[in-house]
C-alpha positions as CSV (number, residue, x, y, z in Angstrom):
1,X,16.5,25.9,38.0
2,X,16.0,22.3,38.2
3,X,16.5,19.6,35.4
4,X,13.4,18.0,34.9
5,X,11.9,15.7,32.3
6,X,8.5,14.6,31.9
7,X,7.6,11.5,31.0
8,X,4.4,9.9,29.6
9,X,4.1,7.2,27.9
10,X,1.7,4.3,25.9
11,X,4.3,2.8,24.9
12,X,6.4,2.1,28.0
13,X,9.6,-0.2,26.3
14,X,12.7,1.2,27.5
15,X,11.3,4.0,29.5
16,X,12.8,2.7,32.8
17,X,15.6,2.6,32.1
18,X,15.7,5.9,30.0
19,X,14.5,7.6,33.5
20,X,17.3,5.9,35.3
21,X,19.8,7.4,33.5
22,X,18.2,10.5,33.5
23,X,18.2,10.5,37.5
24,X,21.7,9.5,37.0
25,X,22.1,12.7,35.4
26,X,20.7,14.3,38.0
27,X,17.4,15.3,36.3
28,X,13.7,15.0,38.3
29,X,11.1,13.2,36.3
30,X,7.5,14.3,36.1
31,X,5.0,11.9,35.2
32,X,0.9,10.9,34.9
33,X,-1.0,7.8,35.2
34,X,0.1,4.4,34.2
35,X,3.8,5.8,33.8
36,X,4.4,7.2,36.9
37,X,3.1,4.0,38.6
38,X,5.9,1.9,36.3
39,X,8.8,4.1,37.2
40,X,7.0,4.2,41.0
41,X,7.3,0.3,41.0
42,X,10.8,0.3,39.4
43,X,12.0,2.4,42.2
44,X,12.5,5.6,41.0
45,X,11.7,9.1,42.3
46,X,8.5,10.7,40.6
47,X,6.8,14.0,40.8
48,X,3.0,13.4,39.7
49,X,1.8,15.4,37.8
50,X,-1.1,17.2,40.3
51,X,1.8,17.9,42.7
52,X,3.5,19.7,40.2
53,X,0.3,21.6,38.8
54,X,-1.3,22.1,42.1
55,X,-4.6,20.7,40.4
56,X,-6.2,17.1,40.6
57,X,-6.4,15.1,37.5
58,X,-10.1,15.1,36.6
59,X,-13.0,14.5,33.8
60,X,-11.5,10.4,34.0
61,X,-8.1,11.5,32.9
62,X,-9.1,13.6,30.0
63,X,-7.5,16.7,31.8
64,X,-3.9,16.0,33.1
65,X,-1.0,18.2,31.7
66,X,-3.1,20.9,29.7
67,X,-2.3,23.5,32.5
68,X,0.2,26.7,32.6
69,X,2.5,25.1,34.6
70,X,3.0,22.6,32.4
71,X,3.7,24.4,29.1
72,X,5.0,27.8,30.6
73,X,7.8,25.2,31.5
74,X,8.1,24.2,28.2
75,X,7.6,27.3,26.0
76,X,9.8,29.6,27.9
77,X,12.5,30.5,26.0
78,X,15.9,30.5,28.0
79,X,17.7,33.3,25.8
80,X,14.4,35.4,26.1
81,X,15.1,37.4,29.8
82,X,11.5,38.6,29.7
83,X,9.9,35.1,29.6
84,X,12.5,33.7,32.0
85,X,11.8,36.6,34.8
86,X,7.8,36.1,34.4
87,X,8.1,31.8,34.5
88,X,10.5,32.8,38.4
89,X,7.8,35.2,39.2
90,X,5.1,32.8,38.7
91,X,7.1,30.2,40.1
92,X,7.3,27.8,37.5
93,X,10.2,25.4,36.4
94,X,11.4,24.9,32.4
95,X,11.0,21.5,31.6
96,X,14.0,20.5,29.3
97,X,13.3,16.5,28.6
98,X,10.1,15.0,27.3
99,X,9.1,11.9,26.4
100,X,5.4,11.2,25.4
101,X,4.0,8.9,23.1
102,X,0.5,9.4,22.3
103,X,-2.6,6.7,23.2
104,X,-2.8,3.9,20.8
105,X,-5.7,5.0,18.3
106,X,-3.9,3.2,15.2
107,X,-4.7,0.1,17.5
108,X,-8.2,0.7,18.8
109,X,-9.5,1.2,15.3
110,X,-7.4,-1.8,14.2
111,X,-9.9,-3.8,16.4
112,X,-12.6,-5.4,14.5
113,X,-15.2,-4.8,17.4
114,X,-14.2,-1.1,18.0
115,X,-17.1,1.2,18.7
116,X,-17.2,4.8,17.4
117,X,-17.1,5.7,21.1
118,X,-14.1,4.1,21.6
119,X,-12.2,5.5,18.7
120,X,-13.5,8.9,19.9
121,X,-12.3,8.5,23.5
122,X,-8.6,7.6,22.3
123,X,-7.8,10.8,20.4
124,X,-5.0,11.9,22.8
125,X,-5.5,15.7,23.3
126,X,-2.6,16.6,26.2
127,X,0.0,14.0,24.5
128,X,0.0,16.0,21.2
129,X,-0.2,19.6,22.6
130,X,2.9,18.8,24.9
131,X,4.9,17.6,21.8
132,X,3.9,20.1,19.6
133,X,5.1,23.0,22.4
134,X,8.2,21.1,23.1
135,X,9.0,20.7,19.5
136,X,8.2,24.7,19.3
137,X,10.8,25.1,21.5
138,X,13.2,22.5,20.0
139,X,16.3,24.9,20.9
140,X,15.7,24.7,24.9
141,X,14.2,20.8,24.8
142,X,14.3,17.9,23.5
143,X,11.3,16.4,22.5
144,X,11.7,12.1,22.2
145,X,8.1,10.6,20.5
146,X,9.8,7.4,19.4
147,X,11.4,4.8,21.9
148,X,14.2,4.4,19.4
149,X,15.8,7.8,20.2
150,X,16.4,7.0,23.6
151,X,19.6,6.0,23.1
152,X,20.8,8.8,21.0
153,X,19.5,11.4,23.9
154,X,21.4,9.9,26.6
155,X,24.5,8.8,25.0
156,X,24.8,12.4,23.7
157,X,23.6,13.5,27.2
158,X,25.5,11.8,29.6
159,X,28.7,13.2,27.4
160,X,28.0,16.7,28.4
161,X,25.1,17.8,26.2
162,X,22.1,17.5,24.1
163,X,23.4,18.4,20.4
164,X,21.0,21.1,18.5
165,X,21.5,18.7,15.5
166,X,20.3,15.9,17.5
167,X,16.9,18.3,18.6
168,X,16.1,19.8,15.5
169,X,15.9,16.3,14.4
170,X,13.7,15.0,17.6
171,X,11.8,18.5,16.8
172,X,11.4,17.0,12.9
173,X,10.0,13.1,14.4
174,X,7.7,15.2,16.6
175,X,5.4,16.8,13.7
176,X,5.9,14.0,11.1
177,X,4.4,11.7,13.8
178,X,1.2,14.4,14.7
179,X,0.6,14.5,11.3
180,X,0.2,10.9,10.9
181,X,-1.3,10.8,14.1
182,X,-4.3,13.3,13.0
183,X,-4.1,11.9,9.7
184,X,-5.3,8.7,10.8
185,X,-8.1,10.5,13.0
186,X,-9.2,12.4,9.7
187,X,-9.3,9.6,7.4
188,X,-11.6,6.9,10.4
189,X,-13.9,10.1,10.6
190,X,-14.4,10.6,7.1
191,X,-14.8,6.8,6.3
192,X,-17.7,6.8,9.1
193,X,-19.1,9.7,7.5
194,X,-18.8,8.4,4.2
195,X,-17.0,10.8,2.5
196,X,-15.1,9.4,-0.6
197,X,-13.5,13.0,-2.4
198,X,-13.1,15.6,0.5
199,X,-11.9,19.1,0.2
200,X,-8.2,18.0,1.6
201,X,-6.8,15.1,1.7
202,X,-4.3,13.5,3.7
203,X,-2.5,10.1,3.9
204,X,-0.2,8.3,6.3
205,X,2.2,5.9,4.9
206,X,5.4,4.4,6.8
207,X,8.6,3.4,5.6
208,X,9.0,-0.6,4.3
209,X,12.3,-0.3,3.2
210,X,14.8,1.8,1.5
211,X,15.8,0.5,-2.3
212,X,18.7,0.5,-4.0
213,X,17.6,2.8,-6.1
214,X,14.5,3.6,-8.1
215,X,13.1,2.7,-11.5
216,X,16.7,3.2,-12.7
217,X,20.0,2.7,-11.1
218,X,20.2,7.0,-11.1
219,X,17.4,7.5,-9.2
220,X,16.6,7.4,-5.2
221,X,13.8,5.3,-4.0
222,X,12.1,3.7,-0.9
223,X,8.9,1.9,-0.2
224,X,6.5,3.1,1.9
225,X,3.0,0.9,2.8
226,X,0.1,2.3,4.5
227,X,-0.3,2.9,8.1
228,X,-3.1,0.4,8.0
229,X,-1.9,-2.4,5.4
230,X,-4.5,-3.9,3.3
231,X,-5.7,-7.0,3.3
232,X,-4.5,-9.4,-0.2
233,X,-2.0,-6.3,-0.6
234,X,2.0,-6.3,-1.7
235,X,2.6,-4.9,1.8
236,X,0.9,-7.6,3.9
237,X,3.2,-10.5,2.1
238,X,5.8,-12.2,3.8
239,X,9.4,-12.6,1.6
240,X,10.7,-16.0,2.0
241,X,13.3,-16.0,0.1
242,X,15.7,-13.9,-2.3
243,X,17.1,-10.7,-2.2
244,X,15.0,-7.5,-1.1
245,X,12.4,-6.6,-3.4
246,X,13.6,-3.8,-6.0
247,X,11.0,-0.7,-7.0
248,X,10.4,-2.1,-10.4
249,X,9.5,-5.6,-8.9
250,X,7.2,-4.0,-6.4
251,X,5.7,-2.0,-9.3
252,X,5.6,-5.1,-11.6
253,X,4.6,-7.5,-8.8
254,X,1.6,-5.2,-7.8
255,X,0.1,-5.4,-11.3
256,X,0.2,-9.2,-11.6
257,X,-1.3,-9.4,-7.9
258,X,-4.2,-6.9,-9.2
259,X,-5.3,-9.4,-12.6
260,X,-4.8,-12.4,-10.4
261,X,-7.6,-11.3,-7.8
262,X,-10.0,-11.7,-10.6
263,X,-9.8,-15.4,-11.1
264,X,-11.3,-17.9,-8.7
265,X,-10.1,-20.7,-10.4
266,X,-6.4,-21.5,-9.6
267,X,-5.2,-19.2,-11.6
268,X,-1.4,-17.9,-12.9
269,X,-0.4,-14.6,-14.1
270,X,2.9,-14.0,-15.8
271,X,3.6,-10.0,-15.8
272,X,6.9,-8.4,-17.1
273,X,6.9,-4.7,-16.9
274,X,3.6,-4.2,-15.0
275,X,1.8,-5.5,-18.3
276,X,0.1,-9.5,-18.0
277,X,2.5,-11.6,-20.8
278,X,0.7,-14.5,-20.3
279,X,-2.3,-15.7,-18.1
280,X,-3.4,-19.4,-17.7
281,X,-6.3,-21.0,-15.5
282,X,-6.5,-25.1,-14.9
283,X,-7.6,-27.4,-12.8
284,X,-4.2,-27.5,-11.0
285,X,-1.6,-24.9,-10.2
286,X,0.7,-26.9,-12.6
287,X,-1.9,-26.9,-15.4
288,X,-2.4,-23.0,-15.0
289,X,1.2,-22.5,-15.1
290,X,1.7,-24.7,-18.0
291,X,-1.1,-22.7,-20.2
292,X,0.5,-19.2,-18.8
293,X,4.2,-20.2,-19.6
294,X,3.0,-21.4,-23.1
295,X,1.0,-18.2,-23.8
296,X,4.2,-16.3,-24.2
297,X,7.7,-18.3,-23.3
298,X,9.8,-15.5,-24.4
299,X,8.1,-12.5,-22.7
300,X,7.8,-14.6,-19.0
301,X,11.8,-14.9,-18.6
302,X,12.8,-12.7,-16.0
303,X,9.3,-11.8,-15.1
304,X,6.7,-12.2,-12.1
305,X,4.2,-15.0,-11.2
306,X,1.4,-14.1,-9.3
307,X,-0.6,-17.5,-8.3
308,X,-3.7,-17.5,-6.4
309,X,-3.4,-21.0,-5.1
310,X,-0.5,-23.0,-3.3
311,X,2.4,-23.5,-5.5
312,X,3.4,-27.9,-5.3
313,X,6.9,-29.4,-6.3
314,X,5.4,-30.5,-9.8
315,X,4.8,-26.9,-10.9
316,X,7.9,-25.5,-8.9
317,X,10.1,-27.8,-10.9
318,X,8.3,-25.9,-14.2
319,X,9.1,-22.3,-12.6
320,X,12.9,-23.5,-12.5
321,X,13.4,-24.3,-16.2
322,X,13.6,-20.5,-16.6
323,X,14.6,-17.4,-14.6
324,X,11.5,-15.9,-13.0
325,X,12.5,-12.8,-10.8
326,X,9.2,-12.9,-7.9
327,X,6.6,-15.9,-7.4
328,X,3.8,-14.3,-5.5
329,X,1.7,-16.6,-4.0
330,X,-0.9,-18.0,-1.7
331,X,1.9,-20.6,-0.1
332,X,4.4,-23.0,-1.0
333,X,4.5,-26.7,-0.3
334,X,7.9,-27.8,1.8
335,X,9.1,-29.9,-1.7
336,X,8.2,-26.4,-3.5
337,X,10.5,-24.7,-1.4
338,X,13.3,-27.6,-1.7
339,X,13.2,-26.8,-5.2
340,X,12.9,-23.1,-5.7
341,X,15.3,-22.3,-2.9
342,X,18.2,-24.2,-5.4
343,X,17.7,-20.7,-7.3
344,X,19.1,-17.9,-5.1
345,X,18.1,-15.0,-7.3
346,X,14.5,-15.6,-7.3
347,X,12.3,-13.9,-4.2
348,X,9.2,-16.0,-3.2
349,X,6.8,-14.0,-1.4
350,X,3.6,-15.6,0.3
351,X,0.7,-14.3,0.9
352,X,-2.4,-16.4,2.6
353,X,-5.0,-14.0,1.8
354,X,-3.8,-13.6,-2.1
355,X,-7.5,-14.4,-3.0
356,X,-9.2,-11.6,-1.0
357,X,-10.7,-8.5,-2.7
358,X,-9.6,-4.9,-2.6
359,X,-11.7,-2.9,0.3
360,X,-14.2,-0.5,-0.8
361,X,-12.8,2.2,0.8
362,X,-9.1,2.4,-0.7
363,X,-8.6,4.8,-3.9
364,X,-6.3,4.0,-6.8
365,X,-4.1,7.3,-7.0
366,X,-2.0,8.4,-9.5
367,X,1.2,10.7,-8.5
368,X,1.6,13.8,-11.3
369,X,4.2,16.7,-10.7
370,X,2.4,19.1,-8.4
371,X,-0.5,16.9,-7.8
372,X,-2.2,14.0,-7.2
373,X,-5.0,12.2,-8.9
374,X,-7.3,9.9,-6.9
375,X,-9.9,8.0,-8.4
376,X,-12.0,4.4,-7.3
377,X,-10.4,1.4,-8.3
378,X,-11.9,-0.2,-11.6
379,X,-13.8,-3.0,-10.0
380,X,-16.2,-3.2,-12.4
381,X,-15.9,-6.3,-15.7
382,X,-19.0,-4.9,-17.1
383,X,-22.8,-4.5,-15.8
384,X,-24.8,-7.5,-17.4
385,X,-27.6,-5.4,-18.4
386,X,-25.4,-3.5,-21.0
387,X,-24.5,-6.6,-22.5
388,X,-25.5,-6.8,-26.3
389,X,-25.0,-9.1,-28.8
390,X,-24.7,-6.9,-31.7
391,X,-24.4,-9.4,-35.0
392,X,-26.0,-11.8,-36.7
393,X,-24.4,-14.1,-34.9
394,X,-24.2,-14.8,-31.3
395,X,-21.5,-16.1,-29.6
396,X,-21.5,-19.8,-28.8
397,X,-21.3,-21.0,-24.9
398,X,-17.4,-21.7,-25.1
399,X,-16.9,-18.6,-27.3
400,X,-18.8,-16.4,-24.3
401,X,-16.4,-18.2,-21.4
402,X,-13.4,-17.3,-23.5
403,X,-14.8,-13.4,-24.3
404,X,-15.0,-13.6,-20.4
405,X,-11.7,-14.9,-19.7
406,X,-10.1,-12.6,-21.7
407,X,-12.1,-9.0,-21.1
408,X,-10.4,-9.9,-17.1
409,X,-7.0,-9.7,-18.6
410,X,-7.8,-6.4,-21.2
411,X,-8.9,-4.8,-17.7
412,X,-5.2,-4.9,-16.5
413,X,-3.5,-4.4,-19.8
414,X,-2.0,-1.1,-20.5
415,X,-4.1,0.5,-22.7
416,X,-4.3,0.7,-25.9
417,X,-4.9,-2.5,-25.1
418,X,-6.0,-5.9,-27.1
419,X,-6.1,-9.4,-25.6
420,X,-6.6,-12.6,-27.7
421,X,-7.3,-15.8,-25.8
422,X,-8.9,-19.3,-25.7
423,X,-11.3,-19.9,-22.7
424,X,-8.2,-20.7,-20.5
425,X,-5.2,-18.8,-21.3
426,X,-4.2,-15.6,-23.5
427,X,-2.3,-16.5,-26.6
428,X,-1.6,-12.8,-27.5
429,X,-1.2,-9.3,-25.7
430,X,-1.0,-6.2,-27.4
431,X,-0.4,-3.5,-24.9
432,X,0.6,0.4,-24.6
433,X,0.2,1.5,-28.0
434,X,-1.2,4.6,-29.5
435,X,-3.5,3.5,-31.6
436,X,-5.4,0.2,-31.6
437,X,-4.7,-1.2,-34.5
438,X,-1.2,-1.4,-33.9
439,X,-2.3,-3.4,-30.7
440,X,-4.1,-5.7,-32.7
441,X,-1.5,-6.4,-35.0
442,X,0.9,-7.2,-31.9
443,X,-1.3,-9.3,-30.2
444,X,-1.9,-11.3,-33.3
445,X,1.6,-11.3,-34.4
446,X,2.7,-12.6,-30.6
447,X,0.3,-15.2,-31.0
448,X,1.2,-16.7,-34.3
449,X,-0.9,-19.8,-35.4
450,X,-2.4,-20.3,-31.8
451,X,-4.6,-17.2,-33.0
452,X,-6.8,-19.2,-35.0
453,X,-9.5,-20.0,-33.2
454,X,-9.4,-17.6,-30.6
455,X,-11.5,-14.7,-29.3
456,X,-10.2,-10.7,-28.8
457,X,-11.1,-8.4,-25.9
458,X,-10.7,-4.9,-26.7
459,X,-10.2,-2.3,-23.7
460,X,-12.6,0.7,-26.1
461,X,-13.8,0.6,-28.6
462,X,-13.1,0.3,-32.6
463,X,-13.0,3.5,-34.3
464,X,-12.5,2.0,-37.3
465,X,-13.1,-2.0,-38.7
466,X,-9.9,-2.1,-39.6
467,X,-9.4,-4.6,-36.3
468,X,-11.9,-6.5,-37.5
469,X,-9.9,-6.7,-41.0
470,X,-7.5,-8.0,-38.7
471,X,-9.3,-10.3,-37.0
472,X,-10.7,-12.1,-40.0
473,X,-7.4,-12.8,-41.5
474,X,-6.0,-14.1,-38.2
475,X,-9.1,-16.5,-38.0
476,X,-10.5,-15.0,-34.4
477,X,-13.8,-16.2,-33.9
478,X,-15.7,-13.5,-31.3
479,X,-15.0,-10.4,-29.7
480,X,-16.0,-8.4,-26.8
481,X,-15.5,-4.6,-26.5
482,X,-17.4,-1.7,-25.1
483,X,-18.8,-0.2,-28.3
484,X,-19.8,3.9,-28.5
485,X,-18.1,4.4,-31.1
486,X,-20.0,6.5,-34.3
487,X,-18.8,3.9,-36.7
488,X,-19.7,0.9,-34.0
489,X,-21.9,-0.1,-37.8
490,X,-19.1,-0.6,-39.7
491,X,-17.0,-2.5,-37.5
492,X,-20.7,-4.8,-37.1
493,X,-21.1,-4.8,-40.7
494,X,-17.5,-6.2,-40.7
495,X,-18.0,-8.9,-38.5
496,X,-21.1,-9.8,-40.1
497,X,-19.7,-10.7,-43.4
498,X,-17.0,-12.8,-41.9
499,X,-19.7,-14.5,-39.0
500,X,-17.5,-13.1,-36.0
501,X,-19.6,-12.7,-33.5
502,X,-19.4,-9.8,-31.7
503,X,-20.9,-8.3,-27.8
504,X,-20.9,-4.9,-26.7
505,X,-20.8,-4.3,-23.0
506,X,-20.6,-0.5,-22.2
507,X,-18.2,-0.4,-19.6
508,X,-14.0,0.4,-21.1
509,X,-11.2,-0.4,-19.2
510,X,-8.5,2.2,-20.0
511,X,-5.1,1.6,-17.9
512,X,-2.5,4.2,-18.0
């Protein structure tokens, strides 16, 4: 029988040329459509696809290849004798090459003007039921979905043979790309449909870059980002400068990006271990720095930034006086650049749309051995109409802008979490303990004399006053927490003798 490949393709880079060396090696090419007019025009001899079916190409091009002829030829098995004597009998040729990528659906819904008719009517039908046969029959054909293998067929090719390494492997690309093919069909349908939790679940992520290794030097690691990268997200940043991003800075990075999105004032968090160490707001970039650096100067070395506005030379020349491993943010000035570009180990990553919101339809998940948890993202400070003051007396106007200020950073704090802060900046995190008072007591303790005076944010609620014991001898003036608990009274009582004021707002922000 005759060699033959069949080609058809969306993405038509390097496919000349593949099919030249492919007549070279003295194989016929089959082809449909917009294909077979490239190789047509590039001079090369092409059997279309009706001549080799015997059947017009009809219903606007939605019928093409699904016909015997076409996958007899590719699921006969050669080393089978009975399907080899019925394919002669029927007079129908094995098909050993084929290279088809599918119609660009990742790229229509990309569109922001795409219809639901249009997403519809690019769902390739023929395209993945000629892969999936070829890939069945992965020990008589190779399948080639991805323009970069091109190179690997024909080199191994043109030296005698096709390896069966080399096809299980095409055989392999074939159904990881299906699957994120129909996985990205699934997911547009349900998200027109609304559905939020259904019975299975699928996601499509692709490769960013393999790491070093993981969260320690003994474990494996890459980074994958969604098919469809989100906009304000780690994956649509650009690096412009430093070393490739490590899994603990991703991990780190992403948290500070998360707390920063809250603030529309130009705002700086400084994060070290996915936990906010210190979180200023100004006027300026350089002022916000200054009150985040100040918040806690020993826990910021060696951690992130994450700064919602562009970063100037005055405040780059601050980030310098210390090591900082990532600045994240919306751009840097040419001087800031100059300046932080002295440093080589830090990475400065920019990213226009730092300021932009999470989309409603993305799900905060949670990776647990032999499942996965998937949950909405906490978007939520708290609803105003569960907001009670619950003392004698209420907070003042500068007390309530400060109880704001800080409940934003206790929402990205691992819990047990508490947060004490002036109107501006934190002056004390206590984060990731087991019980709250403990987290108290650390905030407090990180914030030395600078907690006098300041307001505490509690992630839940008080079980017992002993916080509040706490809170009187570190002078805190006000603090905001969700309440619910059964002895909510006593912790009230508490404040009451000491004239803390004190707001419940019903909503908790646990982070694990």
């Amino acid at each position: 029988m005759k060699k033959r490949a069949l080609v058809s393709v969306s993405d038509k880079a390097g496919i000349v040329e593949f099919c030249k060396r492919l007549v070279a090696c003295d194989y016929e090419i089959i082809s449909t459509g917009g294909t077979a007019k490239a190789l047509k025009d590039a001079g090369l001899p092409v059997i279309g696809i009706s001549e080799l079916t015997g059947f017009p190409e009809c219903l606007d091009g939605r019928v093409k290849t699904l016909h015997p002829v076409v996958h007899a030829g590719l699921l006969a098995m050669r080393s089978n004798p009975e399907h080899m004597a019925q394919i002669e009998k029927l007079g129908i040729n094995t098909i050993d090459i084929v290279a088809v990528n599918l119609y660009p659906f990742k790229a229509t819904i990309s569109k922001p003007d795409v219809t639901f008719a249009d997403a519809v009517e690019n769902i390739d039908i023929g395209g993945p039921t000629m892969l999936r046969a070829a890939a069945k029959n992965y020990q008589d054909v190779a399948v080639v979905v991805d323009p970069n293998d091109y190179e690997r067929v024909l080199s191994e090719l043109e030296n005698g043979a096709i390896t069966l390494e080399t096809k299980k492997y095409l055989q392999y690309k074939v159904f990881a790309h299906t699957a994120v093919y129909d996985s990205m069909i699934s997911n547009y349908l349900a998200q027109q449909l609304d559905i939020r939790y259904p019975e299975t679940v699928t996601f499509a992520y692709e490769k960013a870059q393999d790491m070093r290794y993981g969260e320690n030097p003994h474990q494996g690691a890459s980074y994958y980002s969604e098919v469809f990268p989100r906009v304000g997200s780690l994956s649509k940043a650009k690096q412009l400068w430093g070393k490739e991003l490590s899994y603990n800075n991703i991990n780190d990075a992403n948290g500070a990006l998360e707390l920063v999105k809250e603030f529309d004032e130009p705002c700086v968090v400084a994060s070290k271990h996915a936990n906010p160490c210190g979180v200023g707001v100004g006027e300026t970039v350089h002022e916000a720095y200054i009150k985040a650096y100040e918040s806690d100067p020993v826990s910021v070395f060696g951690g992130i930034l994450a700064i919602n506005r562009v970063v100037d030379e005055a405040t780059a020349k601050e980030i310098n006086k210390i090591f900082i491993e990532i600045v994240i943010a919306e751009g840097f000035t040419k001087e800031a650049m100059d300046v932080l570009t002295t440093k080589k180990n830090i990475r400065l990553l920019e990213l226009p749309d730092i300021r932009e919101r999470r989309e409603s339809t993305a799900y905060d998940m949670k990776k647990v051995y032999g499942g996965l948890l998937i949950q909405d993202y906490d978007e939520t400070l708290f609803a105003q109409e569960n907001v009670k003051v619950v003392t004698k007396r209420a907070p003042t106007a500068d007390e309530m802008k400060a109880l704001l200020f800080n409940w934003k950073v206790v929402k990205y704090t691992k819990s047990n979490a508490i947060v004490i802060g002036k109107e501006d900046r934190t002056t004390g995190i206590g984060m990731g303990q087991t019980n709250r008072i403990w987290a108290a007591q650390q905030a407090i303790e990180h914030a030395g004399d600078q907690a006098k005076g300041s307001v505490m944010a509690s992630d839940a609620f008080f079980p017992f006053p002993d916080c509040v014991a706490e809170c009187v001898k570190a002078g805190i003036t006000a603090i905001i927490q969700p309440g619910g608990s059964k002895n909510d009274q006593l912790s009230i009582d508490a404040c009451d003798e000491a004239g803390i004021a004190m707001i419940f707002v019903g909503d908790r922000h646990f982070r694990h």
